[in-house]
C-alpha positions as CSV (number, residue, x, y, z in Angstrom):
1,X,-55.4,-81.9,-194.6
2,X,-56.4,-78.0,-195.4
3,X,-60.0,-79.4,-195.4
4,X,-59.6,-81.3,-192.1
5,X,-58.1,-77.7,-190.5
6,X,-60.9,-75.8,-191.9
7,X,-64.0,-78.1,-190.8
8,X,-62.3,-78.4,-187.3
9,X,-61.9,-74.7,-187.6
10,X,-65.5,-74.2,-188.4
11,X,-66.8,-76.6,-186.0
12,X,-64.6,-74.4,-183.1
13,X,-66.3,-71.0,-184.5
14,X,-69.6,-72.3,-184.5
15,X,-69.3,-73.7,-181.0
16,X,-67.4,-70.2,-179.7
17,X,-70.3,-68.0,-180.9
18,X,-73.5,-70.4,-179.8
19,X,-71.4,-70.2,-176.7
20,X,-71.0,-66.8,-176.9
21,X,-74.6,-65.7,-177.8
22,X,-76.2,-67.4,-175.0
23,X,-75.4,-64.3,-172.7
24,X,-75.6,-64.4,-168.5
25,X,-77.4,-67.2,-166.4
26,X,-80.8,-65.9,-165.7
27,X,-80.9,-66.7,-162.0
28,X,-84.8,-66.3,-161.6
29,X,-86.5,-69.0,-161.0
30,X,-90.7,-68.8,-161.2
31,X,-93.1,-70.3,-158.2
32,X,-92.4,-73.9,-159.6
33,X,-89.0,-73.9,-159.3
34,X,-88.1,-74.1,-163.2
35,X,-85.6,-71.3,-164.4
36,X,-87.3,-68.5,-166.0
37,X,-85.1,-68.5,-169.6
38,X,-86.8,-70.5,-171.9
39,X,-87.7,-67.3,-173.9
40,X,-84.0,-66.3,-174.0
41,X,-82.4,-69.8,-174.9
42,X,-82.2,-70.0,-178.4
43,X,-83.8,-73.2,-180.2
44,X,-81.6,-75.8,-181.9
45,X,-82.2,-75.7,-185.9
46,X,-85.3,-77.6,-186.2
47,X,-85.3,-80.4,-188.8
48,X,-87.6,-78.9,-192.0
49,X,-87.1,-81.7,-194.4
50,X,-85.4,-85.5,-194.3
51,X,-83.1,-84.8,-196.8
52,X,-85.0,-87.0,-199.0
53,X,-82.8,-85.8,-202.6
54,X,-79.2,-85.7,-200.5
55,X,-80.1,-88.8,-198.3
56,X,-78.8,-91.5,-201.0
57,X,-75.6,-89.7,-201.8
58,X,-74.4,-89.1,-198.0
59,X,-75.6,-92.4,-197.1
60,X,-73.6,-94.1,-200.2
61,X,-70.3,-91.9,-198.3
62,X,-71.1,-93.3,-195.3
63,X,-71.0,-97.1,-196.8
64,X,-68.3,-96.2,-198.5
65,X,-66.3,-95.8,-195.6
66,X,-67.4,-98.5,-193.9
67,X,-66.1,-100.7,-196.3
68,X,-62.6,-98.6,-196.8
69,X,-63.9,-98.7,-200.2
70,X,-61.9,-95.6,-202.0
71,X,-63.7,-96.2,-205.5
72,X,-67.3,-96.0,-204.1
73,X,-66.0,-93.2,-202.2
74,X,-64.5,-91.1,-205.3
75,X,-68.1,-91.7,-206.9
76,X,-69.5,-89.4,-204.0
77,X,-67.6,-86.6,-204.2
78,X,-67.6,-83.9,-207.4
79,X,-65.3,-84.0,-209.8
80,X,-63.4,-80.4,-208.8
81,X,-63.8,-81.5,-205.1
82,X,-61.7,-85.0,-206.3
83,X,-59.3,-82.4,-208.4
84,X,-58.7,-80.9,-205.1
85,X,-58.0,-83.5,-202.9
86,X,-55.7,-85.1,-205.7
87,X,-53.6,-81.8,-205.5
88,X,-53.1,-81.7,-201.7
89,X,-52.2,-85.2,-201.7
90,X,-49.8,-84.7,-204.5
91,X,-48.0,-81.8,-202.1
92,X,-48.6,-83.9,-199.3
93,X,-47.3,-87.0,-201.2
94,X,-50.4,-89.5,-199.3
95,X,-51.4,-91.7,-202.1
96,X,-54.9,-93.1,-200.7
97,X,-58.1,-90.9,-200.4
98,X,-58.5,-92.9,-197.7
99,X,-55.7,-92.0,-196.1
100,X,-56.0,-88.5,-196.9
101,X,-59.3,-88.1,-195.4
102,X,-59.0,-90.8,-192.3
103,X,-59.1,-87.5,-190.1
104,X,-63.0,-87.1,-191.3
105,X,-63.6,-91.6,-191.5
106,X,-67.0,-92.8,-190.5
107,X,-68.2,-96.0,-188.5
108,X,-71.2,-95.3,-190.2
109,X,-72.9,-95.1,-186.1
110,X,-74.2,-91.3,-187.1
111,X,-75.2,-90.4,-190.8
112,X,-77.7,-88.4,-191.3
113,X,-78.8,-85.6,-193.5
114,X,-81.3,-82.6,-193.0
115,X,-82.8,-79.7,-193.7
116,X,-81.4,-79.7,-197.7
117,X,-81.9,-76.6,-199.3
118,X,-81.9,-77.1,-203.2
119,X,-81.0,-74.1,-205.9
120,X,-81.2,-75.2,-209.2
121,X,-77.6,-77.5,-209.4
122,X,-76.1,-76.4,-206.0
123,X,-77.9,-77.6,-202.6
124,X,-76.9,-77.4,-198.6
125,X,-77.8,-79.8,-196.2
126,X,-77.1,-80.8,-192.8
127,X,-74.8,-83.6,-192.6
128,X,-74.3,-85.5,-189.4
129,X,-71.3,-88.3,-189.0
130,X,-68.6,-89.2,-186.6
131,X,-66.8,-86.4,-187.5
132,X,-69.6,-84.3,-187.0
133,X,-72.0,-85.4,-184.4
134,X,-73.6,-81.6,-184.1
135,X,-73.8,-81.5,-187.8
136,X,-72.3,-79.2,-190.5
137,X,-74.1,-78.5,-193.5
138,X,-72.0,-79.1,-197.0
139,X,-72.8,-77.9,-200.5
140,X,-73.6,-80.6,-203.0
141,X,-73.3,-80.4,-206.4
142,X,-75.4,-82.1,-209.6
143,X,-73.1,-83.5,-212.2
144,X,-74.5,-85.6,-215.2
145,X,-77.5,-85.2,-213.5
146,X,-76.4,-87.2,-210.1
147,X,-76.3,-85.2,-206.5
148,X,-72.7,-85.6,-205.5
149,X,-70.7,-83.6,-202.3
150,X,-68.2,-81.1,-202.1
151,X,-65.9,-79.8,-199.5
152,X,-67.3,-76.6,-199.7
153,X,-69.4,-75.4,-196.3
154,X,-71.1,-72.4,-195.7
155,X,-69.7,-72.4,-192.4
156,X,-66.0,-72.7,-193.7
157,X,-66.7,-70.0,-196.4
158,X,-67.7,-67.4,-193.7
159,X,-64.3,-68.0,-191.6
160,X,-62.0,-67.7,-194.8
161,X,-60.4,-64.7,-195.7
162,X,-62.0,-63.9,-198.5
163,X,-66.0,-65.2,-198.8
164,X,-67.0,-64.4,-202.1
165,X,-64.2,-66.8,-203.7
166,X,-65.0,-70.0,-202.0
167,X,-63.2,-72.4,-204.8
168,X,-61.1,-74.4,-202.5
169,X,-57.5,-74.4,-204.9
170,X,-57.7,-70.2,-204.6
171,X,-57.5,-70.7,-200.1
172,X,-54.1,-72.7,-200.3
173,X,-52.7,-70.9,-197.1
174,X,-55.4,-71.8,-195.2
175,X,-53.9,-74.6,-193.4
């Protein structure tokens, strides 16, 4: 549920400072009538890749719950990310992953993934679901030589407490 609070928490700070940043209406308006702040208004992230190495791992989450299918959807996620989701539900006593995560489910309507930035065995990339129709981007992992998500986020790491440790079991007040 932590991970829930602190995507929804992320999702709130990003929207608060693009809010934020956009500053005053500009009012002017040039000879054809169209406002006169397209140089001030500041461009949504424009897609640089398709995702093409992160695409088959996001989309295998996204059948995966579809189907309600909690195996498939173990297969997705790293192994400390599954270590930390087993501990939260043990304190939270919810048996299912599903259940666990039905806060962050998919129809499978959006899923998408962008703009992946690869670094050796950690990437970033843009992920886009019912969840998150204006996109977060997640790190990924590679273990045994497969891609596999985390519940880490660049976005979340910046709102915790303490940045530079971003292992999720060392935030367990963040709630």
């Amino acid at each position: 549920m932590r991970t829930k609070a602190l995507i929804f928490s992320a999702i709130f700070l990003v929207s608060v400072i693009s809010f934020g940043c956009s500053g005053a209406p500009n009012t002017n308006t040039v000879a054809n009538g169209n406002s006169n702040n397209d140089a001030k208004t500041p461009a949504a992230d424009a897609m640089t890749n398709a995702a093409p190495t992160l695409t088959p791992v996001f989309k295998a989450y996204c059948e995966a719950w579809v189907k309600k299918d909690e195996a498939a959807l173990r297969k997705v996620y790293s192994a400390d990310t599954i270590k930390y989701f087993e501990s939260e539900m043990k304190e939270e006593k919810i048996k299912s992953l599903i259940k666990f995560l039905e806060d962050d489910a998919v129809t499978g309507k959006i899923c998408e993934v962008r703009n992946e930035e690869i670094t050796g065995d950690k990437a970033i990339a843009e992920i886009r679901a019912d969840a998150y129709p204006n996109g977060i981007k997640i790190e990924f992992v590679k273990e045994g030589g497969e891609w596999k998500m985390t519940n880490k986020s660049p976005a979340l790491d910046a709102v915790k407490p303490n940045a530079a440790n971003t292992a999720p079991a060392a935030n367990k007040d963040a709630k």
